[in-house]
C-alpha positions as CSV (number, residue, x, y, z in Angstrom):
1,X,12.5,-18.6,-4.2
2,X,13.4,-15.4,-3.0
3,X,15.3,-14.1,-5.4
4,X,12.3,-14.7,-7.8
5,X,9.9,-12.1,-6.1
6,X,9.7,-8.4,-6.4
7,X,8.9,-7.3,-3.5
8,X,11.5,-9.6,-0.5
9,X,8.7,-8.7,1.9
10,X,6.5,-11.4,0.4
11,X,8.8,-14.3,1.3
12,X,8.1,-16.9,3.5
13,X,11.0,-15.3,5.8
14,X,8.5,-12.7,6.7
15,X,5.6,-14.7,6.8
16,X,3.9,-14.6,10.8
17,X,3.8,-17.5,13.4
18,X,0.5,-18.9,12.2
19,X,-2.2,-18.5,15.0
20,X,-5.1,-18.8,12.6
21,X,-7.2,-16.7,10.0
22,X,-7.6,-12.8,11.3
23,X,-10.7,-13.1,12.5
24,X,-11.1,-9.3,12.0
25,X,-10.0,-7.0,9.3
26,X,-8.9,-3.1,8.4
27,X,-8.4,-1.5,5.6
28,X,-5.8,1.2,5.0
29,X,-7.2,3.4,2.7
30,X,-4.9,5.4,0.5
31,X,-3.6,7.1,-2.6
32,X,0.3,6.8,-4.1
33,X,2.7,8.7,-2.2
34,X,0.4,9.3,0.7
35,X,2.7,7.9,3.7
36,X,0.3,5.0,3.5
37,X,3.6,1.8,3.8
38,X,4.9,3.8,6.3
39,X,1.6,4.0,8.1
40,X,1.1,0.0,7.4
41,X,5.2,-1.2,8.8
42,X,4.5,0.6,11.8
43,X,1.7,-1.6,12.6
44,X,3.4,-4.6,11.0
45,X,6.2,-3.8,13.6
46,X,4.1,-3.9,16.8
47,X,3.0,-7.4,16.3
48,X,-0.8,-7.1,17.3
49,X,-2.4,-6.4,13.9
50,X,-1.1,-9.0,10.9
51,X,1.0,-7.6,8.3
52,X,-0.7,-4.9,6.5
53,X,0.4,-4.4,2.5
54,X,-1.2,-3.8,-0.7
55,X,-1.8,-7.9,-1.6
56,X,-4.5,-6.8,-4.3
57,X,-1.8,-4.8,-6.0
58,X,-0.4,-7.0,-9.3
59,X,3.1,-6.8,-8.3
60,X,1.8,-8.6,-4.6
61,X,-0.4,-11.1,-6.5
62,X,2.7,-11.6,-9.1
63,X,4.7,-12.7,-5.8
64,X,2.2,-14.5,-4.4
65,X,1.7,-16.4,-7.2
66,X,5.3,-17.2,-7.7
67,X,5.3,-18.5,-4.1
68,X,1.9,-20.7,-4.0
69,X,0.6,-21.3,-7.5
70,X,0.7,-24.2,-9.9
71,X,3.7,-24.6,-11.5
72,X,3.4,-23.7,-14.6
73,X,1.8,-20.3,-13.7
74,X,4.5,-19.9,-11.0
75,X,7.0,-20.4,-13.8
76,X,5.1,-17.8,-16.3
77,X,4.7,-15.3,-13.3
78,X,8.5,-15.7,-12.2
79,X,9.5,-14.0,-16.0
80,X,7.1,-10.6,-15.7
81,X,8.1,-7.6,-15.0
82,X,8.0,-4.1,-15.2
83,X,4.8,-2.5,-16.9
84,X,3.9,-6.5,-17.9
85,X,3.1,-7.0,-14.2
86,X,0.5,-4.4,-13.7
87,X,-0.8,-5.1,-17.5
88,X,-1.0,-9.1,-17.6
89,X,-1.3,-10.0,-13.7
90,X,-4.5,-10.0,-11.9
91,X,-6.7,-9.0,-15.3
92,X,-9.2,-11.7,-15.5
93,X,-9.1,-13.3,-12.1
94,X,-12.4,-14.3,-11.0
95,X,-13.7,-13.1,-7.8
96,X,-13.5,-16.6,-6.7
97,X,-9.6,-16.4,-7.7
98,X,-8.9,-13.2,-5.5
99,X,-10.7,-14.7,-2.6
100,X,-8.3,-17.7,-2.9
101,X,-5.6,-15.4,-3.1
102,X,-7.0,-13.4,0.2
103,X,-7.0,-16.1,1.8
104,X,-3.8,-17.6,1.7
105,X,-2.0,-14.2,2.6
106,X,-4.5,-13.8,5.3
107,X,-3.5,-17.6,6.7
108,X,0.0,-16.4,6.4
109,X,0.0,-12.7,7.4
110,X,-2.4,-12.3,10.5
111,X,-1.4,-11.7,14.1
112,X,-3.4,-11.2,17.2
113,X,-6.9,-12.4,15.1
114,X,-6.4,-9.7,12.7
115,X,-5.5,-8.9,9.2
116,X,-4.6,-5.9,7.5
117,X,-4.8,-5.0,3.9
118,X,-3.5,-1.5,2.3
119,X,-5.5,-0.5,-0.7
120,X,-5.0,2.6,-3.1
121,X,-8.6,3.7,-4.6
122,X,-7.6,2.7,-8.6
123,X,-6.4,-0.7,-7.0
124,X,-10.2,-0.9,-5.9
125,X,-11.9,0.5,-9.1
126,X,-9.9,-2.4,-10.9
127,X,-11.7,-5.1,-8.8
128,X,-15.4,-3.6,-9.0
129,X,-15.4,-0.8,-6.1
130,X,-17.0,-1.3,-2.2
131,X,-19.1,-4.2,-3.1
132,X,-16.0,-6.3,-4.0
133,X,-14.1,-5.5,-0.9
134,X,-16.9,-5.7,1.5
135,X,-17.5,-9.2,-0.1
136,X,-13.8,-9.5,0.3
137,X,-13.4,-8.4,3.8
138,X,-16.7,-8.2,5.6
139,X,-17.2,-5.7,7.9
140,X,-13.6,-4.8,8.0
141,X,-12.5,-1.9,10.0
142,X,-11.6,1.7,8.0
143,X,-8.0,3.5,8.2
144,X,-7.5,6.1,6.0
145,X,-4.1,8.7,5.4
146,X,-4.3,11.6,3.8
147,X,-1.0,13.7,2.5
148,X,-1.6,17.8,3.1
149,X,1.6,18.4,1.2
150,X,-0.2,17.7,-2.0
151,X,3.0,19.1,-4.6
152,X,5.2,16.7,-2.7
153,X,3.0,13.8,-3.0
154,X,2.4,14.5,-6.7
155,X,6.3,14.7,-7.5
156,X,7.0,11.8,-5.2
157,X,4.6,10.0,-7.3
158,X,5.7,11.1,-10.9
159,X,9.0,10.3,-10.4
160,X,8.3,7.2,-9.0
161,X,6.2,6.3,-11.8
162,X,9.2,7.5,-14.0
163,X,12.0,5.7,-12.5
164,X,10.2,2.3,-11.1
165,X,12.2,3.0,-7.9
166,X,8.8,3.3,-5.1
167,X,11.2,2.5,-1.7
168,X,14.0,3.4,-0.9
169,X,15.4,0.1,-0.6
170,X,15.4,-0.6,-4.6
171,X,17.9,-0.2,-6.9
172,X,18.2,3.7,-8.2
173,X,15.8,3.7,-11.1
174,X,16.6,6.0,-14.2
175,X,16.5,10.2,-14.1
176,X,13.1,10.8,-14.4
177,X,12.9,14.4,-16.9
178,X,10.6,17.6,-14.8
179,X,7.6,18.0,-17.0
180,X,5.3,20.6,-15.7
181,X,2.2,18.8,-17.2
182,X,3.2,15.1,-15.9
183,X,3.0,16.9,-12.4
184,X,0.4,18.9,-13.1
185,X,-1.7,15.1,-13.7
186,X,-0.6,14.0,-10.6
187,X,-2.0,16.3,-9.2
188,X,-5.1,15.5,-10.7
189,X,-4.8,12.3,-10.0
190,X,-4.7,12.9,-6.5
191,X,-8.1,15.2,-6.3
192,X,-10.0,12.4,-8.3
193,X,-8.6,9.4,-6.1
194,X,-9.1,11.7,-2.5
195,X,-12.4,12.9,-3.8
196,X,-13.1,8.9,-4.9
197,X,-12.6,8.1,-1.2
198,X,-14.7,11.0,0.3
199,X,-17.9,9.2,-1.6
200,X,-17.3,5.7,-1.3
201,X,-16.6,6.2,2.8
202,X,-19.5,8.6,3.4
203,X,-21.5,7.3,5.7
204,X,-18.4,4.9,7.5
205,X,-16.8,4.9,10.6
206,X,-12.6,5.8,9.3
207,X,-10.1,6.7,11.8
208,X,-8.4,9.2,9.8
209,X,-4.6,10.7,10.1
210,X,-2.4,12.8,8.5
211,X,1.1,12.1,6.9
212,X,2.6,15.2,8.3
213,X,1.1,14.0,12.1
214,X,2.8,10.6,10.8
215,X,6.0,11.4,10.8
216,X,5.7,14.3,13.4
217,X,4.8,11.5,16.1
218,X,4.3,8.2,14.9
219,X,4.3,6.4,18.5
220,X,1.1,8.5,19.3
221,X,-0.2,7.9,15.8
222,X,0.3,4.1,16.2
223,X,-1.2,4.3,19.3
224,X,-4.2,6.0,18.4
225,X,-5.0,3.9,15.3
226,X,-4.7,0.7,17.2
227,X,-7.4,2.1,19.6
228,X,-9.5,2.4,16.7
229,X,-9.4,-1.1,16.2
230,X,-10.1,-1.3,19.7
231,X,-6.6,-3.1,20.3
232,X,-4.3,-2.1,23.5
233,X,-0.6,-0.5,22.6
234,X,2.2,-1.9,23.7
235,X,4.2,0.0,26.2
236,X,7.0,1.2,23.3
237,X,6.0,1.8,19.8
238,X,8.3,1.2,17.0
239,X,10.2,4.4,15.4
240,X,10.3,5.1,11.6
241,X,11.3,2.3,9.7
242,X,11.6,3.6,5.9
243,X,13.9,6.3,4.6
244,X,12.6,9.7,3.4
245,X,13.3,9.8,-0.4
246,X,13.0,13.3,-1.0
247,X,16.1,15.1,-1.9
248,X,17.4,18.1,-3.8
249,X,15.6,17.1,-7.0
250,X,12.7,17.1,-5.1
251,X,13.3,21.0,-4.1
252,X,14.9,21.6,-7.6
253,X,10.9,20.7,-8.8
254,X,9.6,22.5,-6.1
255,X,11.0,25.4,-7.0
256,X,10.4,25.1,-11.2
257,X,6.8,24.5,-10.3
258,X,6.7,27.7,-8.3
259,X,8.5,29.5,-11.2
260,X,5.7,28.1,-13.4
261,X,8.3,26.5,-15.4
């Protein structure tokens, strides 16, 4: 079966030792490229707070379904990939559908009474906004990153839009070309999805880092987002988990952008 997924982090060898439903939820709130999977495997890795990923994202229900539906869709989902994931899976689920779906991962994925979900802003306009989620995930808790770097997010983004290579740990996806107006959309992207978050949360309590604290000290920024949850840190904190994947192209687009080039 493992083979068969995406993503190896959705197989059963990293499902948790079931203690129940989380009883209580968070929310990661986040935009591409924003240090968010960095933010949720550092939780992951203390063991108190579930497994926090992106399970509304159609490459997580694509997995998901490979693993736990009927066998013929299992079958049919097992075959997409690429672009066909994010166009076929998902489009058409009833709300009904992704509750199921929630469900299962939550039965799977919690820890300590809790469950954690990672959630990019378009991810949530494609299921209908706040109303959905809060239906979803009542009364769930708010964590929100935030990149100040904004160039480097918007590059990290496009190229990982361009080569289908998002961690580290893929394979090395094709060259992706610098084109000054591909960035230039991130970049837009970006303000609309941060801006998208700033209305939707006003009003809401959101522990809120930084990707640049992140990395600077993430033991203290574990810490301090599992007190937000109200949750006790253990006495060590796990270090960085993921690889950096900027480079020299990375500066090489850095530097062309500066140019205006």
């Amino acid at each position: 079966m493992a083979g068969t997924l995406l993503d190896p982090r959705n197989g059963s060898d990293f499902d948790l030792s079931p203690d129940g439903r989380g009883q209580r939820a968070y929310i990661i709130a986040s935009v591409p490229r924003s240090g968010s999977t960095l933010l949720a495997r550092l939780l992951w890795d203390t063991g108190l707070v579930g497994a926090p990923k992106e399970y509304l994202n159609p490459m997580q229900l694509r997995d998901w379904t490979v693993r736990d539906g009927p066998a013929v869709t299992r079958w049919v989902h097992s075959r997409l990939r690429g672009s066909l994931v994010g166009a076929v899976v998902g489009r058409g689920w009833s709300e009904q559908q992704l509750k199921r779906h929630l469900e299962r991962v939550q039965s799977r994925r919690s820890s300590g009474g809790w469950f954690g979900l990672k959630l990019h802003h378009h991810h949530l306009i494609r299921y209908g906004g706040l109303p959905f989620i809060d239906r979803m995930l009542p009364h769930a808790h708010w964590l929100r990153i935030t990149r100040e770097d904004r160039l480097g997010q918007a590059i990290s983004w496009e190229r990982a839009l361009g080569s289908g290579q998002w961690a580290a740990w893929q394979p090395k996806g094709r060259t992706v070309p610098y084109r000054r107006e591909r960035v230039r959309q991130r970049l837009a992207d970006i303000e609309q999805a941060e801006s998208g978050w700033n209305q939707m949360l006003k009003g809401r309590a959101v522990w809120q880092v930084s990707y640049e604290s992140l990395v600077a000290d993430p033991a203290a920024t574990v810490r301090a987002a599992l007190a937000s949850l109200g949750v006790e840190a253990p006495v060590e904190t796990p270090g960085l988990p993921t690889r950096r994947q900027a480079d020299a192209v990375t500066a090489e687009w850095r530097a062309r952008w500066a140019a205006g080039i």
